[in-house]
PALUMVEX-788384 format. One record per residue (C-alpha): x, y, z; residue in one letter. Coordinates in steps of 0.1 Angstrom, whole numbers, plus 5000, padded with zeros to 4 digits. Layout:
REM PALUMVEX-788384
XYZa...
//
This chain:
REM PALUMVEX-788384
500050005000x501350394992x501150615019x502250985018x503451145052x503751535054x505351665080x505352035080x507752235107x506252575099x508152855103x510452765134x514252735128x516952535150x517752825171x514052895188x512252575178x509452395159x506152505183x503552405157x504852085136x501951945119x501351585104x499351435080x499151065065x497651035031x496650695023x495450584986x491950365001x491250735021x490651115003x490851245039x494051235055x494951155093x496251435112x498351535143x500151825158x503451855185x506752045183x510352015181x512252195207x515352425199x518552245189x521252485184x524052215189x522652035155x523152355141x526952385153x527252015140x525652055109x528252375100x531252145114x530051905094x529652105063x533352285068x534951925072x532951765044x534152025016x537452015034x537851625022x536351684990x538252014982x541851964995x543351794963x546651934973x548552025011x548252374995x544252384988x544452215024x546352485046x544052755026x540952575037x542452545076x543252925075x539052975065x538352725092x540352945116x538653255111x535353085119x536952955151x537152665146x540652505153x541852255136x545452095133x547252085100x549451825109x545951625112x544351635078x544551275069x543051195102x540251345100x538851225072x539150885092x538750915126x537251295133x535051335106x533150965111x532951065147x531251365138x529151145111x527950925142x527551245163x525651435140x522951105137x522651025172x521751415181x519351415151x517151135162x517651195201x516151555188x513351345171x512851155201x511951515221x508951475242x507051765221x507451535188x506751165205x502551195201x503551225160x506150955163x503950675177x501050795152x502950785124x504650405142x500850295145x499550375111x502750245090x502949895079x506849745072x505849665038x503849985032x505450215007x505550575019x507250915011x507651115044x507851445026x509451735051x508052105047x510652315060x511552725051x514852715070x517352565044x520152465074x517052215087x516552105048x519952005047x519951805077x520151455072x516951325076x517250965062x519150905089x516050935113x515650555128x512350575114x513950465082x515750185091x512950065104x510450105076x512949985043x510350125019x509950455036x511750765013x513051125024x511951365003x511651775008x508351984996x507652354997x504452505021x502952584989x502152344961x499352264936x498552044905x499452204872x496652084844x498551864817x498552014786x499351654769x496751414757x498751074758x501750954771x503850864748x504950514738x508850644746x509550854779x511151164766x514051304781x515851654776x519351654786x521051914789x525051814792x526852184803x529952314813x532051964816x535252184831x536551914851x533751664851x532951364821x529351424812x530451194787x529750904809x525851044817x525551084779x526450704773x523850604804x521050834788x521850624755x521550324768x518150334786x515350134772x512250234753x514050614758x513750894730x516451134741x517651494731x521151544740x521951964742x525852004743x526552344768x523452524746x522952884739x520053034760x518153024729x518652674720x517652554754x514552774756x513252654719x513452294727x512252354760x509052484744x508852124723x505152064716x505351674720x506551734759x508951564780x508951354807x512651404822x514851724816x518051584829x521351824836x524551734843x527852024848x528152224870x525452424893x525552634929x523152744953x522753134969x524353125005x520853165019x519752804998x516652974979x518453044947x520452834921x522152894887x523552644865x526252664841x525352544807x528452634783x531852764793x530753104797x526853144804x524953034834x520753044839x518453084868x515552954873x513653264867x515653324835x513552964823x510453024839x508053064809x509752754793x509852554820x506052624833x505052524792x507352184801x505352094831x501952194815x502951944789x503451674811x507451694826x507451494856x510651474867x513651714869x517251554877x520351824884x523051574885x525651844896x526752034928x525052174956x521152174941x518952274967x518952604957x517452534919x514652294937x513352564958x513252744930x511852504907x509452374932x507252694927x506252604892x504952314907x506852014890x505951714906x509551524913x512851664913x516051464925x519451684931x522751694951x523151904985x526051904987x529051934965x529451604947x532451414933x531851274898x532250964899x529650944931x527051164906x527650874877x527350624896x524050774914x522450804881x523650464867x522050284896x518950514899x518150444861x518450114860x516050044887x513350274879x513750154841x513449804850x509949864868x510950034904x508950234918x510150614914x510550674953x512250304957x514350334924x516350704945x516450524983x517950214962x520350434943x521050614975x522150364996x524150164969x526450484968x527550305009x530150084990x531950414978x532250585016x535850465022x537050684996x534150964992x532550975028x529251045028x528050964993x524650795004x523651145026x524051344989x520951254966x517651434979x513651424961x512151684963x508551664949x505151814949x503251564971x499551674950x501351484919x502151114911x505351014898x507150904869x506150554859x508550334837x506650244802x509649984798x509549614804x509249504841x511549284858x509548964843x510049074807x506649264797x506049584792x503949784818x500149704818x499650134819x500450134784x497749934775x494050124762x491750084793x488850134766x489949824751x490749634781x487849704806x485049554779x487349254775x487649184811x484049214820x483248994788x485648764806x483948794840x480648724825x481948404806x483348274834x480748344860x478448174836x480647854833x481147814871x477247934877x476547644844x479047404869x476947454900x473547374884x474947074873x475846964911x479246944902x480047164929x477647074955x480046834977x482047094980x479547344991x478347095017x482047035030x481847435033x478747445051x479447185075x482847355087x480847695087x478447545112x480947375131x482847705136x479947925148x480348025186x478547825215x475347905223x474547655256x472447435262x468347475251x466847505284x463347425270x464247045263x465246745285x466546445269x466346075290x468345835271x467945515270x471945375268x473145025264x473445005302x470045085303x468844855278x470444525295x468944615330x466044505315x464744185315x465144045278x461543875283x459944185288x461344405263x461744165236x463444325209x462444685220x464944905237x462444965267x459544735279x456544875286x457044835324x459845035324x458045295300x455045255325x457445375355x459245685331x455845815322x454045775354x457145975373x457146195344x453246295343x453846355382x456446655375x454146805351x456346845313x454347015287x455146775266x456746415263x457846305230x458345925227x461345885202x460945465198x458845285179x455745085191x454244965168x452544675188x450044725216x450644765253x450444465277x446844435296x448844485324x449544835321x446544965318x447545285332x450245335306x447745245280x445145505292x448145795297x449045725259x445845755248x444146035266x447446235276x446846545255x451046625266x452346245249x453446215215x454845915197x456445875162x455645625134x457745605101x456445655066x456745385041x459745515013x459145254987x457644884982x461044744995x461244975026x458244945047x457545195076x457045135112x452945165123x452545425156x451545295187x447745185184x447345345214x448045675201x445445885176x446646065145x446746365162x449446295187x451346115160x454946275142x456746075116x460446105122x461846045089x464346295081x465946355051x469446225040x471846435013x473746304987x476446195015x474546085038x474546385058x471646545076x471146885069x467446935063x464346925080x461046805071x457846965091x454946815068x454446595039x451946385027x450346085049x451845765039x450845405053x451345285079x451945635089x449045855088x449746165101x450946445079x453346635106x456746565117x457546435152x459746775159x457047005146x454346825163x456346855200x457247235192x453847355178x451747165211x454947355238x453847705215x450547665219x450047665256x452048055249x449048175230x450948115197x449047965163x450247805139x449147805100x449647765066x450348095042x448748155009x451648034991x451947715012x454547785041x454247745077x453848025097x454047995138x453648295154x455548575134x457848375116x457748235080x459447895075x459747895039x459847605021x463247505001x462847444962x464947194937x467447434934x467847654966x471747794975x474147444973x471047214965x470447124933x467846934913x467046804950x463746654959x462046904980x458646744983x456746825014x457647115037x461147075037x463847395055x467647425059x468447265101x470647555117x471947305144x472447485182x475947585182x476847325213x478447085227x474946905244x471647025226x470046965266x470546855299x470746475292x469746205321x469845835315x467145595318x468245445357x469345765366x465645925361x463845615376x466345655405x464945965415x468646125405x467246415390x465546735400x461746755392x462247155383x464447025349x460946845338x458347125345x457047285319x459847155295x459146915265x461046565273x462246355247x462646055251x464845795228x467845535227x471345605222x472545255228x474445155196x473044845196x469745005180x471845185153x469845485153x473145685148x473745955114x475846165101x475446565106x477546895098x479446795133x480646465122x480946515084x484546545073x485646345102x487045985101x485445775115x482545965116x481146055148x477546035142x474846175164x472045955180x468446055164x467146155197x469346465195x469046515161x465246525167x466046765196x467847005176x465047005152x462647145180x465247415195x464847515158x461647595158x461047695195x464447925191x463148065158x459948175170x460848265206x464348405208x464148545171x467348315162x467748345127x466448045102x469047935073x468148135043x469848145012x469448394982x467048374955x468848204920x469548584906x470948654944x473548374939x474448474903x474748864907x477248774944x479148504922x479748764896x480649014921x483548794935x484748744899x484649144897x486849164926x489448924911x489649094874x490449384898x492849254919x494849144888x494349474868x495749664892x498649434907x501549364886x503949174901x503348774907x504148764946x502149054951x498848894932x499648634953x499348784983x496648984973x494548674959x495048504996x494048825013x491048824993x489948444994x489848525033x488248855032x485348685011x485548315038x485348605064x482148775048x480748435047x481448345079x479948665090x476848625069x476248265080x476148345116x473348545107x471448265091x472548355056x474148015033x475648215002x478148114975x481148024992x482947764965x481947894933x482948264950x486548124949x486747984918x485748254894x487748494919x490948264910x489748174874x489048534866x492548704886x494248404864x492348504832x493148854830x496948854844x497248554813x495148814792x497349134801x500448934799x499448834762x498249204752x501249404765x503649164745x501749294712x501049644726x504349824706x
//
């Protein structure tokens, strides 16, 4: 990500103080930036260092003979400053790096000040190690713009943060150009060489890639303003010779033949009809430039680079050598001069302080210079390519491809995968306890053997130990008991009581099992039991055997007669006694209470060409570990259990022994192996907390959008990916990008779903990869053929 920093120091100077240092971080996702104010205190010790510094520095660089060296200590002198000249060759090794460390340590224990710490830590907080960001500094003293400010720790710690210097007042000059050209032009003006090989800089200039370059050779004033004036426009104006700034740093001239030199001013018209025609960048590869960018910078070009200080030739050549070939080979501007910069390190030994001597300085309102040559993978830069030609092609491509996957899914050929998706949704959703409307008594395999065989047969419980459960069970008063165990055969004479409580009970309900097909008979209800008080419990099995729906009504089928589901009929009786009705809408769904359960069709979110006969909806399983407070047969009958857990609660009751095998596979166990599958007693459980959750406690039902919904949020996702890889070039960085993405969507889905809402998960991904793939494959093939 680019951020821009602007740090503006007012009016102060080292002597008084900073009082009102202002901040502001520009980010590219936000028009509006962040802001923040604090202060520097006074400093005047940088200020003695700095001139030390300054008086050494051209000391080293200057004294090319013991004669130039004893004239230079005889200045020094006069400014009081003593210095031995017995000891010239050690300073440049021993006083003049001391002063180097010196000068950096009082610089960032000066940007460590109490008055400036609030803007440290924001601008710490809100920058990112890999972010990109120009930390531009407004100053009008020019002692404090010729500090060296990328040595401030901040940008050792952030290796894509760039120094760069602005003026308080900038704005954005309208471009005069209509297109970029296919060639970045450059204007170089080579001028007075006394001394220097501009030679060398002519050679580099020659050699740059996809470059269209005018070479002026120390110019007349004339010649310089005519092609200055050039109607196609330039992108660089390059100038290498010699150049000096005014003692106060606000002027520069530079010298462009052996015997005239320009101002600024003295270009002005030309120059402001360069930058109207699109000049981006100015580059003074000479001496002491600061001057000529203050200048400059009031015509408002957007990036200039130049040397403070006075710069050995060989350190200017290699600056430029370095700077060009990174920027050319697809580095970003800022990146391409901190690269350059710090490559100049391996020249210190013998030109100390060749990295502190390249500066930007830019107009932070304007964007830089981008490279139209080939990128470090070979291909030329995807700007170059017509976005009227290439944003029809890539929603053409979006629109293909969310057809083919959308084409896919109707198919089912991605509907194990969207069920795999489900499941680990539901299984990731945070607890919600226990439902404290339900009790569960389970008959276990402990249970089922303390039974005598003779009475229980091949039953899990006989019916004197179902005579004992509901007898103790009428007597703490449940609102409802749900027998989850088929009885189809009478109940012994004996227990006539149990007989008469089945029958008359208006609180007992009992399950029977429809017939599916000729060679899978159902179960019959208890005979016992009328039609009213009866629920089927057949429940609905997906492709893999997974439970994920549930079934409230369907037609009656023999033996099994009644036409409501065991869970719905053990819900709607516990709603009843709260005043709430229960009834069928004009267009056919359930309504209880306020809520709507509406029925699924063939084709409803994952399912596809499903069966969805009767009143079939989407089970949103309770997020928990145990659906109810869970006793065991003995347990109950051994008065083990407090008679407040049965009041008023609706008791199910049903075998968990394995021996029975009522055992399948939901959301919880699917995925796993071996699977882990729940007993149907809880399964029926959670089908009731369902509907008693959904009408009572508002929980939300699974919904899923209609067939459009799906196709306009698949379509969306591929969007996002034709994006992602139209406006990220480099492979790693797509990578990245793509992952980021693929969890910000599995995060909105996550989101959604806890809310009840099953959307597009799986075919989300794949046209957000197919599409990213697509148009990076597409750009690739265009920008080969774009020249």
């Amino acid at each position: 990500m680019s951020k821009l920093v602007v740090l503006n120091l007012g009016k102060g100077d080292l002597k008084n103080g900073f009082p009102a240092v202002t901040f502001q971080l520009w980010e590219d996702s936000n028009p509006i930036p962040m802001q923040s104010t604090g202060g520097l205190p006074a400093a005047p010790e940088l200020s003695e260092l700095y001139r030390r510094w300054h008086l050494l520095y051209h000391l080293l660089y200057e004294a090319v003979s013991l004669r130039k060296v004893k004239e230079k200590l005889r200045a020094v002198a006069q400014d009081d400053i003593e210095i031995d000249e017995e000891d010239v060759t050690n300073i440049s090794s021993i006083e003049f790096g001391n002063l180097c460390d010196e000068l950096q340590n009082k610089m960032n224990a000066w940007l460590k000040s109490k008055p400036f710490r609030n803007i440290d830590q924001k601008l710490r907080t809100k920058l990112a190690p890999t972010d990109e960001v120009r930390v531009t500094i407004v100053a009008s003293s020019d002692l404090v713009r010729r500090l060296p400010w990328h040595l401030w720790d901040l940008f050792e710690d952030y290796q894509k943060a760039v120094f760069c210097l602005s003026t308080p007042e900038v704005d954005r000059v309208q471009s005069l150009r209509k297109q970029q050209s296919k060639q970045i032009r450059i204007l170089a003006i080579l001028g007075n060489s006394e001394g220097i090989d501009v030679l060398k800089d002519r050679q580099m200039l020659e050699q740059l890639p996809e470059a269209q370059t005018v070479f002026l050779v120390e110019p007349q004033r004339q010649e310089l303003n005519r092609w200055l004036w050039d109607k196609q426009g330039w992108d660089i104006l390059f100038f290498a010779g010699h150049s000096v700034s005014g003692a106060d740093g606000e002027t520069g001239v530079i010298y462009i033949n052996q015997t005239d030199s320009l101002t600024i001013p003295q270009l002005k018209n030309a120059l402001k009809a360069a930058i109207a025609r699109g000049l981006t960048l100015a580059i003074f590869n000479s001496c002491d430039g600061l001057g000529l960018a203050n200048q400059l910078a009031s015509l408002h070009i957007p990036q200039m680079i130049v040397m403070k200080e006075s710069v050995p030739d060989v350190v200017a050549q290699e600056f430029l050598k370095y700077f060009l070939e990174a920027l050319s080979e697809g580095e970003s501007f800022y990146l391409a001069v901190r690269e350059a910069g710090e490559r100049l390190q391996g020249m210190e030994n013998e030109f100390p302080c060749a990295s502190w001597l390249p500066v930007v300085c830019q107009n932070p309102t304007e964007a830089p210079l981008v490279w139209l040559q080939r990128t470090r993978t070979g291909e030329r830069d995807r700007s170059t390519l017509p976005m009227k030609r290439l944003i029809p092609a890539i929603l053409q491509m979006s629109v293909l491809l969310t057809t083919l996957v959308v084409g896919m899914r109707s198919l089912g050929m991605l509907q194990l995968w969207e069920f795999l998706t489900f499941d680990t949704l539901m299984r990731l959703r945070p607890d919600e306890g226990p439902d404290s409307r339900l009790l569960i008594i389970k008959i276990t395999e402990a249970d089922v053997q303390s039974q005598p065989a003779k009475e229980r047969g091949s039953a899990s419980l006989s019916d004197r130990s179902l005579a004992q459960l509901i007898e103790k069970l009428e007597s703490f008063q449940p609102r409802v008991i749900g027998l989850d165990i088929y009885r189809e055969n009478p109940v012994s004479p004996k227990y006539r009581n149990l007989a008469n409580t089945m029958k008359n009970s208006d609180r007992f309900i009992s399950i029977c099992k429809a017939s599916e097909d000729s060679q899978n008979a159902g179960v019959a209800p208890p005979p016992e039991v009328p039609v009213q008080r009866q629920g089927f419990s057949d429940v609905i099995l997906d492709p893999d055997s997974v439970v994920r729906r549930q079934i409230l009504a369907m037609a009656p089928a023999s033996p099994c007669n009644t036409d409501k589901s065991f869970s719905f009929q053990l819900a709607t009786r516990y709603l009843t006694q709260e005043g709430i009705q229960t009834k069928l809408t004009p267009e056919q769904n359930w309504k209880i209470g306020n809520v709507t359960f509406r029925d699924l069709e063939n084709n409803s979110g994952g399912y596809q060409g499903i069966d969805s006969r009767g009143h079939q909806v989407m089970l949103n399983y309770r997020s928990t570990s145990s659906i109810a407070t869970q006793v065991t047969l003995t347990d109950f009958l051994n008065n083990k259990i407090n008679p407040d857990l049965v009041k008023n609660r609706i008791v199910l009751i049903g075998t968990t022994a394995e021996s029975f095998h009522d055992y399948l596979s939901t959301p919880y166990s699917a995925g796993y192996w071996p699977y882990q599958e729940m007993p149907g007693v809880l399964i029926q459980a959670h089908m009731v907390s369902q509907i008693l959750s959904a009408v009572l406690d508002d929980r939300p039902l699974i919904w899923v959008f209609p067939n459009w919904g799906d196709i306009l949020w698949i379509w969306i996702w591929s969007v996002a990916g034709a994006t992602i890889a139209l406006h990220i070039q480099s492979a790693s960085n797509l990578g990245i990008a793509g992952i980021s993405t693929l969890g910000i969507l599995y995060g909105i889905c996550f989101g959604i779903f806890i809310h009840g809402g099953w959307v597009p998960f799986v075919p989300s991904v794949l046209v957000l990869v197919t599409t990213s793939g697509s148009v990076t494959a597409y750009i690739k093939f265009q920008t080969k053929n774009i020249l």
